[in-house]
LOLORO-8252 format. One line per field, with one value per atom (N, C-alpha, C, O): residue number from 1; atom name; x, y, z. Coordinates in Angstrom, 2 decimals, padded with zeros to 5 digits. Layout:
<pts>
pos: (NUM, ...)
site: (CA, ...)
x: (X, ...)
y: (Y, ...)
z: (Z, ...)
</pts>
This chain:
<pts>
pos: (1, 1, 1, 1, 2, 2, 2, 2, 3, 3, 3, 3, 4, 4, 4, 4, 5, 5, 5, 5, 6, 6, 6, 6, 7, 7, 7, 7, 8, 8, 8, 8, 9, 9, 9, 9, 10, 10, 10, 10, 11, 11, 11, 11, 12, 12, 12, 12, 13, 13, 13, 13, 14, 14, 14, 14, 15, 15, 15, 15, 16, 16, 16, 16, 17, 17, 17, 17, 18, 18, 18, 18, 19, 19, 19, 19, 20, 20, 20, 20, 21, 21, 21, 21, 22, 22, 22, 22, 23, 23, 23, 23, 24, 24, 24, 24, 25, 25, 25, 25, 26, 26, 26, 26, 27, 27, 27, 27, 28, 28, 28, 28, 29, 29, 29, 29, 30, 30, 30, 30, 31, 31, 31, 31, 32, 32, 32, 32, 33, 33, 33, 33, 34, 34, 34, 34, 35, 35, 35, 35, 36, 36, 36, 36, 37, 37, 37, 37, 38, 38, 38, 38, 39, 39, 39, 39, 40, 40, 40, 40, 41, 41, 41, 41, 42, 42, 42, 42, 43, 43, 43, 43, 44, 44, 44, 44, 45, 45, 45, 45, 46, 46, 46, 46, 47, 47, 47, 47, 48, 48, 48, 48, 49, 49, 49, 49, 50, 50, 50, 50, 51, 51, 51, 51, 52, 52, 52, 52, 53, 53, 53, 53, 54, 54, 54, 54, 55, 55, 55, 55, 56, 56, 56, 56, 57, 57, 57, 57, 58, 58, 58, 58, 59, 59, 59, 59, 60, 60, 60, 60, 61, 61, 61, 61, 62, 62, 62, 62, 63, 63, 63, 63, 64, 64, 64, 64, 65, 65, 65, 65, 66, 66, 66, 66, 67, 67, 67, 67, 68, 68, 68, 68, 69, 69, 69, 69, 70, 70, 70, 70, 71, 71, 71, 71, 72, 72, 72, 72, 73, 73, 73, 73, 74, 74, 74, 74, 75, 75, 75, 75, 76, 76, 76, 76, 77, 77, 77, 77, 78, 78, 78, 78, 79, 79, 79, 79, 80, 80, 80, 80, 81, 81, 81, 81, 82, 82, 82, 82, 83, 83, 83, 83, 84, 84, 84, 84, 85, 85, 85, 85, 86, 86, 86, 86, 87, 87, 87, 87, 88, 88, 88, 88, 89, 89, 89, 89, 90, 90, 90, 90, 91, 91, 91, 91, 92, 92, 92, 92, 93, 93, 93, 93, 94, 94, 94, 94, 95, 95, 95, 95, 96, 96, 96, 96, 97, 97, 97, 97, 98, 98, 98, 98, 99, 99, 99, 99, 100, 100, 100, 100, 101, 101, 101, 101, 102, 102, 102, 102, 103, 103, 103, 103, 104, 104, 104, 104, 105, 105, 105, 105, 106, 106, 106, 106, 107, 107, 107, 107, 108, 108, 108, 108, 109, 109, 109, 109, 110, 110, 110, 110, 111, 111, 111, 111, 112, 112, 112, 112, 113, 113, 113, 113, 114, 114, 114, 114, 115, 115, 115, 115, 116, 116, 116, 116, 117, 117, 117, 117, 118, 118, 118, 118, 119, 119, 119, 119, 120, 120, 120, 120, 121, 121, 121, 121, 122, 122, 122, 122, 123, 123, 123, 123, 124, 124, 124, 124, 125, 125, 125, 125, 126, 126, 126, 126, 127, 127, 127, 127, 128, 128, 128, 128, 129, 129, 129, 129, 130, 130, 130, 130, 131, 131, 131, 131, 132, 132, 132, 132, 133, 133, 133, 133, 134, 134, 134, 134, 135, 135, 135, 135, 136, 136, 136, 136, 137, 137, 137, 137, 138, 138, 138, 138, 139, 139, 139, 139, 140, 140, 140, 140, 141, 141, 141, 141, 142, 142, 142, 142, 143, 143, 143, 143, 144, 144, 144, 144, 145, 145, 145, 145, 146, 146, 146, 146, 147, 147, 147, 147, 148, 148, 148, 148, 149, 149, 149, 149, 150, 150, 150, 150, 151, 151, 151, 151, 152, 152, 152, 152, 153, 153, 153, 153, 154, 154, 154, 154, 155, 155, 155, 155, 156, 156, 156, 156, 157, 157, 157, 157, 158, 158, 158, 158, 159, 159, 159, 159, 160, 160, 160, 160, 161, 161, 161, 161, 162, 162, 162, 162, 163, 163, 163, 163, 164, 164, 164, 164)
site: (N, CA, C, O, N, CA, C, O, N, CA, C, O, N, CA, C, O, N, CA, C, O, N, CA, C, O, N, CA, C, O, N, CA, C, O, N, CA, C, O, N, CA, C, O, N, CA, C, O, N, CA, C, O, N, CA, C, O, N, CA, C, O, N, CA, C, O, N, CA, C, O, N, CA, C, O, N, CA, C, O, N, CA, C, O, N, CA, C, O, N, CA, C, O, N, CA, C, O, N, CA, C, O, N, CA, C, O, N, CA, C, O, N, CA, C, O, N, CA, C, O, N, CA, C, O, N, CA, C, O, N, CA, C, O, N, CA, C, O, N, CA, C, O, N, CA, C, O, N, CA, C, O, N, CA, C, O, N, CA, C, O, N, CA, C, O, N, CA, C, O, N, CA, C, O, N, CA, C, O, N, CA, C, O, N, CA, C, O, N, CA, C, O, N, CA, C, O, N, CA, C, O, N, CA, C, O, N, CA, C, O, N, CA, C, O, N, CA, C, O, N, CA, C, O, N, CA, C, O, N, CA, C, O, N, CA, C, O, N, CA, C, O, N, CA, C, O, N, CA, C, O, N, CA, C, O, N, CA, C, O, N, CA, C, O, N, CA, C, O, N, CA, C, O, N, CA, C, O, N, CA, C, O, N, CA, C, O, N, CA, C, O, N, CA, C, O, N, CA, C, O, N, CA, C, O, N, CA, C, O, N, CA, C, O, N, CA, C, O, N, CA, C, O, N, CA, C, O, N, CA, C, O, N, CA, C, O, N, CA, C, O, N, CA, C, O, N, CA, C, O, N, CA, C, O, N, CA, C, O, N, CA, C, O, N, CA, C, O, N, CA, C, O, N, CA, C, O, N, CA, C, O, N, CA, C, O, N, CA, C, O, N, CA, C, O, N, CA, C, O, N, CA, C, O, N, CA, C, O, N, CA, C, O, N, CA, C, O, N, CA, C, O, N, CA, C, O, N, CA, C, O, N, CA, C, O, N, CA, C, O, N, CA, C, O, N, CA, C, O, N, CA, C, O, N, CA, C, O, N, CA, C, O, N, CA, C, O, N, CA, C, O, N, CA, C, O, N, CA, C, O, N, CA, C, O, N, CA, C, O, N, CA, C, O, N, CA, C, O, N, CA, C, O, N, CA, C, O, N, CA, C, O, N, CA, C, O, N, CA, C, O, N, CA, C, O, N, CA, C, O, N, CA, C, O, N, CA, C, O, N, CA, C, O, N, CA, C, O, N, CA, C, O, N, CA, C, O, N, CA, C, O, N, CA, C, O, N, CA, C, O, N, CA, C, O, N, CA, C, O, N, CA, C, O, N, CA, C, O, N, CA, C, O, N, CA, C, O, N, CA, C, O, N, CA, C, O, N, CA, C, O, N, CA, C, O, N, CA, C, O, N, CA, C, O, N, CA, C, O, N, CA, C, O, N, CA, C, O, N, CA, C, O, N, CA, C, O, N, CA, C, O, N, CA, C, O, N, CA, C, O, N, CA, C, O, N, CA, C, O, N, CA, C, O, N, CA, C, O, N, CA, C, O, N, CA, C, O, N, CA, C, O, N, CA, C, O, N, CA, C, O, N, CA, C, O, N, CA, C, O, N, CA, C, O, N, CA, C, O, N, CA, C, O, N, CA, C, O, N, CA, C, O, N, CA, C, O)
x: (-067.79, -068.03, -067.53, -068.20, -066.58, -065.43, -066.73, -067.15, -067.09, -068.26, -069.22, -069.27, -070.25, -071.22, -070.86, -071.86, -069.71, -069.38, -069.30, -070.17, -068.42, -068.48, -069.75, -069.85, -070.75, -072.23, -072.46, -072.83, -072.42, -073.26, -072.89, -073.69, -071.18, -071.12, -071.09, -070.68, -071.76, -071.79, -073.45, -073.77, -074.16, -075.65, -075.59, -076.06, -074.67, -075.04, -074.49, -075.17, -073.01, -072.88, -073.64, -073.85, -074.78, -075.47, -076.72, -077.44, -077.00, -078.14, -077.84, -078.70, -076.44, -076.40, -075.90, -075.84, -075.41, -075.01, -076.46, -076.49, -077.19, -078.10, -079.77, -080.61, -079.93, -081.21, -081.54, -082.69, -080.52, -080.33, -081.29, -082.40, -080.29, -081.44, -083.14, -083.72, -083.58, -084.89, -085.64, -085.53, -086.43, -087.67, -089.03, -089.61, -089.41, -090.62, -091.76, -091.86, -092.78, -093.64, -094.46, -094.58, -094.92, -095.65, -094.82, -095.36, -093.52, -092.99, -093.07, -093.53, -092.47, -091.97, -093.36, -093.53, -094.41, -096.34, -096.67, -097.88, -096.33, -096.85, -097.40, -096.81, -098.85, -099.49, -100.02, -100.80, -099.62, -099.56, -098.71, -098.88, -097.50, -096.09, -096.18, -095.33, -096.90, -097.12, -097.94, -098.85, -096.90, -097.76, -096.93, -096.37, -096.83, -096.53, -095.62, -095.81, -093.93, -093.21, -093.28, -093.60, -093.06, -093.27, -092.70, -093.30, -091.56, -090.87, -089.75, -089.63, -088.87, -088.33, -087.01, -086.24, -086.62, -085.12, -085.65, -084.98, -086.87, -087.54, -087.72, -087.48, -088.18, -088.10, -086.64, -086.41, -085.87, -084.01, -083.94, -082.77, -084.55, -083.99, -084.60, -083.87, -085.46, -086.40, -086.26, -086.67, -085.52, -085.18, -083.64, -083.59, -082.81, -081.43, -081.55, -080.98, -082.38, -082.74, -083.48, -083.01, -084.56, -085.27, -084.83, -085.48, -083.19, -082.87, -081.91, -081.50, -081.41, -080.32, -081.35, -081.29, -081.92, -082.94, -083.52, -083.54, -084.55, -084.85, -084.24, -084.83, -083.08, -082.24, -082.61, -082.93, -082.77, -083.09, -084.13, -083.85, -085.24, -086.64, -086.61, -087.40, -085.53, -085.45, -085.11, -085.79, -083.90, -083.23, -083.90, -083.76, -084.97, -085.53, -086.81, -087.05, -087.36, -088.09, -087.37, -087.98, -085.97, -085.63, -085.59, -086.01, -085.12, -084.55, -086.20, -086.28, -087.37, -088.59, -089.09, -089.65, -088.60, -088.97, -087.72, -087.76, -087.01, -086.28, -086.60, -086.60, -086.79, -087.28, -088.90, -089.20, -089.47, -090.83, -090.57, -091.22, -089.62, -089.19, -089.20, -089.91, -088.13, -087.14, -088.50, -088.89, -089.10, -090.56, -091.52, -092.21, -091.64, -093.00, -092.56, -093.37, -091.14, -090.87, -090.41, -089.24, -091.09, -090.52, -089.68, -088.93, -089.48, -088.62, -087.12, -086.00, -087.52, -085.94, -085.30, -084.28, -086.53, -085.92, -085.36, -084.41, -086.14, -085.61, -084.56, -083.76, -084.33, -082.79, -081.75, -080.59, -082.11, -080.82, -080.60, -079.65, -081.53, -081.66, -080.88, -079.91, -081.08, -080.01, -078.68, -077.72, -078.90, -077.28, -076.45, -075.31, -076.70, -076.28, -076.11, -075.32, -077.26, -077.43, -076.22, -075.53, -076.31, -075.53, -074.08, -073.21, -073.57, -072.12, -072.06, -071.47, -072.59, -072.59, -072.02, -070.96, -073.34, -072.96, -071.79, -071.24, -071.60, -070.48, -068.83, -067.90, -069.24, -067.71, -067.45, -066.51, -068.68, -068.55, -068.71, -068.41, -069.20, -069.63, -068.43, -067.46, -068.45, -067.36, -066.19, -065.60, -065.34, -064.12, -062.82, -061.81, -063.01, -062.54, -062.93, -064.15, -062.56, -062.94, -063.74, -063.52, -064.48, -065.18, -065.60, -066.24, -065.15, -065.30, -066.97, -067.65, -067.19, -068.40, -069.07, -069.72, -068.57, -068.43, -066.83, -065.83, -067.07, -065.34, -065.28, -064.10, -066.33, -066.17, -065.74, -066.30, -064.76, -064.07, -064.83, -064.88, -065.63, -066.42, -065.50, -065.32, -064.85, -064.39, -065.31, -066.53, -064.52, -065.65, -065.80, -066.95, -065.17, -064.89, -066.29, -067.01, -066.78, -067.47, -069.02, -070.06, -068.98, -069.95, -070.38, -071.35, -069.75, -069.42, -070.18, -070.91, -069.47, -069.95, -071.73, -072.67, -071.95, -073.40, -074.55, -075.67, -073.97, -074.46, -074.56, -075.61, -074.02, -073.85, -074.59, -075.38, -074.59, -075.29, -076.94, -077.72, -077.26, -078.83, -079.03, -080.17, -078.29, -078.75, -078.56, -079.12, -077.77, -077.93, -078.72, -078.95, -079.10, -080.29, -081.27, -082.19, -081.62, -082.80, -082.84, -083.97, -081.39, -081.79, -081.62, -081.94, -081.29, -081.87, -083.73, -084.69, -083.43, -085.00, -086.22, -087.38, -085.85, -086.52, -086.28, -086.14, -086.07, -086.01, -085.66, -086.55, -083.94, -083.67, -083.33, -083.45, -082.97, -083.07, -084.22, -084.11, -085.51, -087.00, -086.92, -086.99, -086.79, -087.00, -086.06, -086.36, -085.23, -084.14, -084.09, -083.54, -085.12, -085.50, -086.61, -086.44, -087.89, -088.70, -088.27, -088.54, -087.65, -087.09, -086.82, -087.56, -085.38, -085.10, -086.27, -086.37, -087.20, -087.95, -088.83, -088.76, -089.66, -090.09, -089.45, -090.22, -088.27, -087.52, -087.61, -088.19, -086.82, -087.26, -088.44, -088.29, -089.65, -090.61, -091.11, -091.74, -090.68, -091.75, -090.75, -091.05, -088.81, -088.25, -088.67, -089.56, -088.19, -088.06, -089.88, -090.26, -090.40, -091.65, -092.15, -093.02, -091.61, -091.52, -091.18, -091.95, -089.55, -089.11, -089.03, -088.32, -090.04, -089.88, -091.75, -092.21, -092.50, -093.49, -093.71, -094.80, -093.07, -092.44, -091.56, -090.34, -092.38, -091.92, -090.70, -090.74, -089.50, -088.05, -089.01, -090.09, -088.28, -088.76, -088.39, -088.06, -088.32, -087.82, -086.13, -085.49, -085.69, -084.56, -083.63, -082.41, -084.40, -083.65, -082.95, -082.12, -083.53, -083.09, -081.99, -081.32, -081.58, -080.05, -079.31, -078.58, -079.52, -078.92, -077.54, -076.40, -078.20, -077.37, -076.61, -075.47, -077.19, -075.76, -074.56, -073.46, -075.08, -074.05, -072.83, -071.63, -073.49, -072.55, -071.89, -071.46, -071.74, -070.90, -069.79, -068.61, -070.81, -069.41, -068.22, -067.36)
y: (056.60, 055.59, 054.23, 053.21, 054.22, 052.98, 052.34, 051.18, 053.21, 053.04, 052.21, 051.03, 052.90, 051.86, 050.97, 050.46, 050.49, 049.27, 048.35, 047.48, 048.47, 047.62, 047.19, 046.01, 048.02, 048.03, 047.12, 046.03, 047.10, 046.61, 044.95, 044.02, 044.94, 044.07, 042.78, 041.62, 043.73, 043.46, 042.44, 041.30, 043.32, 043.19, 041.59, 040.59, 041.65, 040.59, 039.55, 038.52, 039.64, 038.22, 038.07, 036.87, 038.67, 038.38, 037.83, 037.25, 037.91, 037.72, 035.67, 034.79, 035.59, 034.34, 033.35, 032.15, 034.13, 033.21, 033.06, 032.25, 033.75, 033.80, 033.66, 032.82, 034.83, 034.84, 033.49, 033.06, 032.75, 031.59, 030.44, 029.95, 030.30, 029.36, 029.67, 028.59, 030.18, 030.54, 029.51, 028.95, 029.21, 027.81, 028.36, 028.97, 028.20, 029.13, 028.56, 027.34, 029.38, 029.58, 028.19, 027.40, 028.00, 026.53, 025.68, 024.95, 025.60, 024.35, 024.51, 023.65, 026.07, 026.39, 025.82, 025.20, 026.40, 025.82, 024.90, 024.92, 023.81, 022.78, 022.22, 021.87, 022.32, 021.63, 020.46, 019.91, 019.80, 018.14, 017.34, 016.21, 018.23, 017.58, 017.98, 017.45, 018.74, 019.04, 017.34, 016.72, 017.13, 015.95, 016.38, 017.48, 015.01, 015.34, 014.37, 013.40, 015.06, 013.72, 012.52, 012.85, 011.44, 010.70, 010.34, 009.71, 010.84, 011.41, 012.31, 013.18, 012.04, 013.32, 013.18, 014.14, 011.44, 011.58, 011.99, 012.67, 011.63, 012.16, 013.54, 013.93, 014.50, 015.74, 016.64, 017.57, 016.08, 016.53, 015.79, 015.43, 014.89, 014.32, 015.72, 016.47, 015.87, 016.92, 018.03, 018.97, 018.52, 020.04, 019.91, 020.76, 019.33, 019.14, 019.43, 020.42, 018.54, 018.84, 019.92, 020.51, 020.13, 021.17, 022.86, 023.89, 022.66, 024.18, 024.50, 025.62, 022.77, 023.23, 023.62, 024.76, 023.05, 023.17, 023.93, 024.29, 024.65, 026.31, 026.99, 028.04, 027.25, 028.37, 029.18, 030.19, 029.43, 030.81, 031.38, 032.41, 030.90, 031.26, 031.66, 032.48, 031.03, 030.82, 032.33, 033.15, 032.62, 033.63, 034.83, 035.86, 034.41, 036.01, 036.04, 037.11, 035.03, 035.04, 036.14, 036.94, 035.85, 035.95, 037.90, 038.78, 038.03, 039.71, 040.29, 041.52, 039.60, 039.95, 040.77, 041.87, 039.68, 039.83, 041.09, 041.75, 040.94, 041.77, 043.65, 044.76, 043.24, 044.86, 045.38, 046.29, 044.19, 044.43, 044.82, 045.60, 044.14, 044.27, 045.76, 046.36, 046.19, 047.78, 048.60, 049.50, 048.30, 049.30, 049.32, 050.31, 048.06, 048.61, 049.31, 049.92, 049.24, 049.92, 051.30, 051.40, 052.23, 053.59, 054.15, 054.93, 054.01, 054.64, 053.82, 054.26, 052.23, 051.87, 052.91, 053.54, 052.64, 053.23, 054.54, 054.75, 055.60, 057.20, 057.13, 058.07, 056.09, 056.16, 055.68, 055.97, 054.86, 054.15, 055.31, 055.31, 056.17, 057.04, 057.97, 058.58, 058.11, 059.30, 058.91, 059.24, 058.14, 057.49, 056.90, 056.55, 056.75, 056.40, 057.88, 058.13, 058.64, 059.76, 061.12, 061.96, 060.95, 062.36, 061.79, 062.66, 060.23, 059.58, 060.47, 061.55, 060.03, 060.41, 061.78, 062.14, 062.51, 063.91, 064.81, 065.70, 064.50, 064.59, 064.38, 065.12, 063.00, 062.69, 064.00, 064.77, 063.84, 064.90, 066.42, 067.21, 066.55, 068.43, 068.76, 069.44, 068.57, 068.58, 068.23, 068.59, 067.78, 067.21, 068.43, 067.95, 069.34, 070.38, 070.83, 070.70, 071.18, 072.40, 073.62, 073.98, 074.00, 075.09, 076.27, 076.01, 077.49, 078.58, 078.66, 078.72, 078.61, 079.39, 080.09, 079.63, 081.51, 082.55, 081.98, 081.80, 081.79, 081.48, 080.40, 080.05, 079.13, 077.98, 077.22, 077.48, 076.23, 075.61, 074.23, 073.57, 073.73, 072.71, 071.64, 072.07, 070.33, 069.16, 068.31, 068.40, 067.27, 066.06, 065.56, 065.12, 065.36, 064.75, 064.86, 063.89, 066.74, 067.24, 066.99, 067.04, 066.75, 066.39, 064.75, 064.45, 064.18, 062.63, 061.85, 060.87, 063.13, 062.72, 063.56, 062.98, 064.99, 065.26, 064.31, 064.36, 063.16, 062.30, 060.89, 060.41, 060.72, 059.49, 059.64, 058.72, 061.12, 061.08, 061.12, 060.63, 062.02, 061.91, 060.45, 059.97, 059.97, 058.43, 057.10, 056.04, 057.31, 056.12, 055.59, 054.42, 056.58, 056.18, 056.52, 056.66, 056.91, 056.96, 055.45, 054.97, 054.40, 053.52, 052.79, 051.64, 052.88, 051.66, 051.97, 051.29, 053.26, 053.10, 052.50, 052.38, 052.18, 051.54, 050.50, 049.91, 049.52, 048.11, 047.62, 047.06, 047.58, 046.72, 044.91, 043.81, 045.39, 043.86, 042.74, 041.66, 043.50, 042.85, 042.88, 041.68, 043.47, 043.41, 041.85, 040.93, 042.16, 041.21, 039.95, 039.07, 039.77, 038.16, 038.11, 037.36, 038.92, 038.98, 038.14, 037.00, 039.10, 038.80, 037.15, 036.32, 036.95, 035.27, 034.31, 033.51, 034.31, 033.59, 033.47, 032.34, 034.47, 034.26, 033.75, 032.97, 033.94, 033.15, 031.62, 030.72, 031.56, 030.36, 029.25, 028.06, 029.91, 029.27, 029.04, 028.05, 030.34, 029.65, 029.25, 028.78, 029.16, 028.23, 026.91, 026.22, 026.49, 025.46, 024.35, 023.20, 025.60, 024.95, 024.50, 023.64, 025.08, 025.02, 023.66, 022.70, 023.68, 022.77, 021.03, 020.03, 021.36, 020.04, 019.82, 018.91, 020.23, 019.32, 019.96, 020.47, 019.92, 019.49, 018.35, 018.24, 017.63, 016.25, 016.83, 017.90, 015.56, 016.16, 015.66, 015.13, 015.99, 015.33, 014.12, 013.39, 013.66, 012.30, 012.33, 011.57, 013.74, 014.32, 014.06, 014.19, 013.71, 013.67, 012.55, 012.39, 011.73, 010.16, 009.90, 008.96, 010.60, 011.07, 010.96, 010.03, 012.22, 013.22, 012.44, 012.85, 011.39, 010.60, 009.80, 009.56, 009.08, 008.86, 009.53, 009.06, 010.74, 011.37, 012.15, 012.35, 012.41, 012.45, 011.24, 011.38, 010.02, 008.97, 008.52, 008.23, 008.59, 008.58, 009.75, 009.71)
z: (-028.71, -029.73, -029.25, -029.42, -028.77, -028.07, -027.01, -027.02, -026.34, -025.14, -025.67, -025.35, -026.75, -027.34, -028.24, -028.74, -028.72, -029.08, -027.61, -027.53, -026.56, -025.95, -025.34, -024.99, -025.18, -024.52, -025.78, -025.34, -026.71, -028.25, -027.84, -027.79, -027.52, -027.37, -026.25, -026.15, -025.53, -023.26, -024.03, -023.70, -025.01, -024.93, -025.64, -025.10, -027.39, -028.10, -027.24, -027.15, -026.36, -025.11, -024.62, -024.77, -023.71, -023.41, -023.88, -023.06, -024.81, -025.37, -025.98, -026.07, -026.25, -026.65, -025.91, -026.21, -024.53, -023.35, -022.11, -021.18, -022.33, -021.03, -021.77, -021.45, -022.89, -023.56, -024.01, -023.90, -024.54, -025.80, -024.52, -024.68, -023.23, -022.83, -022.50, -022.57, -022.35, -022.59, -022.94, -024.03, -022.07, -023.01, -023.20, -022.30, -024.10, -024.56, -023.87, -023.87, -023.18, -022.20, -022.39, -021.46, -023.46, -023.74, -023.03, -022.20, -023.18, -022.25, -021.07, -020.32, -020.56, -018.80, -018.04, -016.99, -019.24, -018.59, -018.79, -018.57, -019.14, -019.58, -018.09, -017.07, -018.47, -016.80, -017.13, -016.36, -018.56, -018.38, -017.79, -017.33, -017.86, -016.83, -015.64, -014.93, -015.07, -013.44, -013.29, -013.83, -012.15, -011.01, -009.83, -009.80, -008.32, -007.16, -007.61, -008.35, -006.68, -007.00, -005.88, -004.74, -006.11, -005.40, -003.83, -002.97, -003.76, -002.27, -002.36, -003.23, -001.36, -001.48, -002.22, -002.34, -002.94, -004.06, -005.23, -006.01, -005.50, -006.90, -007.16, -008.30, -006.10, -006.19, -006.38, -007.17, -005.48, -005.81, -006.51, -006.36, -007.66, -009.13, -009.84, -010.49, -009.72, -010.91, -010.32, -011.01, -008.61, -008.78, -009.60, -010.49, -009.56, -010.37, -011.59, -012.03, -012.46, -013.26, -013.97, -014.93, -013.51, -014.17, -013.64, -013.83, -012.75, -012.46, -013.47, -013.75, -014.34, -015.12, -016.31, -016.77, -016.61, -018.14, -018.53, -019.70, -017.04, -017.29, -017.05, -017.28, -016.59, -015.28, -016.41, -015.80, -017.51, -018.69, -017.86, -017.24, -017.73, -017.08, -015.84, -015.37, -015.13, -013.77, -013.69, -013.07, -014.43, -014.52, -014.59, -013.94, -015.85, -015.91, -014.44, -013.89, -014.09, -012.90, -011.58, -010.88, -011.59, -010.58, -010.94, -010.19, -011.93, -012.79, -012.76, -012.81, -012.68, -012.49, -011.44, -011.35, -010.53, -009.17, -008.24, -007.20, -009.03, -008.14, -008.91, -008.39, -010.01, -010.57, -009.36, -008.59, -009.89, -008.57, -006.78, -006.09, -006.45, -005.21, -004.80, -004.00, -005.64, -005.81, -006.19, -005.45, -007.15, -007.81, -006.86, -006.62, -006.20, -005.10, -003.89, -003.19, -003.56, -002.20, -002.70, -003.06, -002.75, -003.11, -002.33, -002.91, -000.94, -000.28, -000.58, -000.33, -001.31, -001.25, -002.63, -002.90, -003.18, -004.55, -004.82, -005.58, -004.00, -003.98, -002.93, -002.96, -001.85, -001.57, -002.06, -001.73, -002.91, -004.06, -005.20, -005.98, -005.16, -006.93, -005.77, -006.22, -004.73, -003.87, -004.00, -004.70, -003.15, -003.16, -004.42, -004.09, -005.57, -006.81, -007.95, -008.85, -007.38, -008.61, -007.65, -008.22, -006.53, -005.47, -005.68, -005.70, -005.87, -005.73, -007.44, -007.44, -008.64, -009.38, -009.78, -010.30, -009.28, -009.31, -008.85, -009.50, -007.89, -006.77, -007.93, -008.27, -008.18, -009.20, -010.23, -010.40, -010.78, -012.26, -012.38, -013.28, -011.36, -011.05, -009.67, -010.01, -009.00, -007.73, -008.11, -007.09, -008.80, -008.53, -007.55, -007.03, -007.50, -007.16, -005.67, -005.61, -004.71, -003.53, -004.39, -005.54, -003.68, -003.92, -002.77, -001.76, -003.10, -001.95, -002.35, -003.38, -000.85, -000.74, 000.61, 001.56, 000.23, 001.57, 002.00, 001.30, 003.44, 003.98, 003.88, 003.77, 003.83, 003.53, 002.48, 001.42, 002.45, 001.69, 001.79, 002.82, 000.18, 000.68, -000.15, -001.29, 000.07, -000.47, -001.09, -001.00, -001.87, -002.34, -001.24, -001.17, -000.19, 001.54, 002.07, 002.31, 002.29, 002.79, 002.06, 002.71, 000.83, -000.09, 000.39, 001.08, 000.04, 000.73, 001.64, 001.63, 002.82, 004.22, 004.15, 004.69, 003.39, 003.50, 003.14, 003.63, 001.91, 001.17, 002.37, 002.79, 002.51, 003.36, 004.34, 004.58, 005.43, 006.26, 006.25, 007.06, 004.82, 004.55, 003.80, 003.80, 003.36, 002.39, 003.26, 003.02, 004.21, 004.87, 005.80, 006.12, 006.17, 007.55, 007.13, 007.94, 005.05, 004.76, 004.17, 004.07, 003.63, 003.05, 004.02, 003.72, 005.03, 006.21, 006.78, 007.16, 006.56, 006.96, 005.93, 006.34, 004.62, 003.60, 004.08, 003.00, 005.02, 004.94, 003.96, 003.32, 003.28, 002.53, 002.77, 002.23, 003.62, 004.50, 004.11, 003.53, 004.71, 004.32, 003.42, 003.16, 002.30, 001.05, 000.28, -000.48, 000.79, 000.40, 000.69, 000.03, 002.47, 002.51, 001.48, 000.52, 001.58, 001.02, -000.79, -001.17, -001.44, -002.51, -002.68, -003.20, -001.99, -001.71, -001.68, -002.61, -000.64, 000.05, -001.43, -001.91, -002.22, -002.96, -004.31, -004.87, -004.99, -005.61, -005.25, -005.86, -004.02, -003.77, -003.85, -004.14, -003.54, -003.54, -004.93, -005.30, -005.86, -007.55, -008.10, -009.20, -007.72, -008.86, -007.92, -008.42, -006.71, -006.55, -006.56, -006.77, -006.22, -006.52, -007.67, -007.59, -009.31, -010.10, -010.25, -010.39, -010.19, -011.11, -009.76, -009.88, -008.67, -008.12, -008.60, -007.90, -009.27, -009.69, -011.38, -011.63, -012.03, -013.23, -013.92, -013.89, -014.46, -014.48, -015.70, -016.30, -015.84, -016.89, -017.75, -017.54, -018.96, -020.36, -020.80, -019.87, -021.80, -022.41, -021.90, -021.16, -022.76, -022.98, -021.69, -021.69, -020.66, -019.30, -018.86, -017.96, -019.78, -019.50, -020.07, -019.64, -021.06, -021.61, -020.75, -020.44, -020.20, -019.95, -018.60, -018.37, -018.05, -017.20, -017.95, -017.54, -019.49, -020.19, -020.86, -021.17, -021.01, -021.55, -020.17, -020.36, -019.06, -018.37, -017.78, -016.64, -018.39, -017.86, -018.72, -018.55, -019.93, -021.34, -021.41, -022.29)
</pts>
């Protein structure tokens, strides 16, 4: 019970520290504010800006792409569900030595069986690639994003209030 209160309450922080910025799709799209910026201080004016203003969007872009990453590579994924679900198992069913025949098997011996089939199956998934892969594309639709997205009115503030 103690457990799903704190989850209840892991979820509602989250929801009003991270969900709350969120800009609703009509704005994140607005392709009347798409133009080219004019060189390259105007674009680091409007990536500065528009990474603080959407980072909600940005955020879930990025939590998007990385569920897709993990979902299209099946081999990363059935070696992470190995290596996460066998550490698992191992804790809660094993905690003990166990005879079996003359053999005395440890969590040690469990461990090392796990490690040796999961690791050179999750290097052989290319997590690596996956992981520039991942970046490289983040990179390209926030920053591409928010450098031909013009700020709003609201932006012209935004330099007075950080001086006062």
């Amino acid at each position: 019970m103690d457990t799903a209160l704190r989850v209840a309450d892991a979820l509602k922080s989250f929801r009003e520290t991270r969900l709350s910025g969120i800009r609703p799709p009509s704005e994140f799209f607005d392709y009347q504010r798409i133009s080219r910026p004019a060189d390259f201080n105007e674009a680091t004016s409007r990536i500065s800006y528009n990474t603080r203003y959407f980072s909600g969007n940005y955020g879930f872009i990025v939590a998007a792409l990385a569920v897709y990453a993990v979902l299209t590579n099946f081999l990363l994924l059935f070696s992470l569900a190995l290596l996460v679900g066998g550490f698992i198992l191992i804790n809660k069913y094993a905690p003990e030595a166990t005879q079996l025949g003359e053999h005395t098997i440890t969590q040690k011996h469990l461990y090392t069986a796990l490690f040796v089939i999961g690791l050179p199956l999750l290097w052989w998934s290319s997590p690596i690639l996956t992981f520039f892969w991942f970046v490289g594309a983040s990179g390209v639709l926030i920053l591409g994003h928010a450098s031909l997205i013009e700020p709003g009115v609201e932006s012209e503030y935004t330099t007075i209030q950080d001086t006062v």
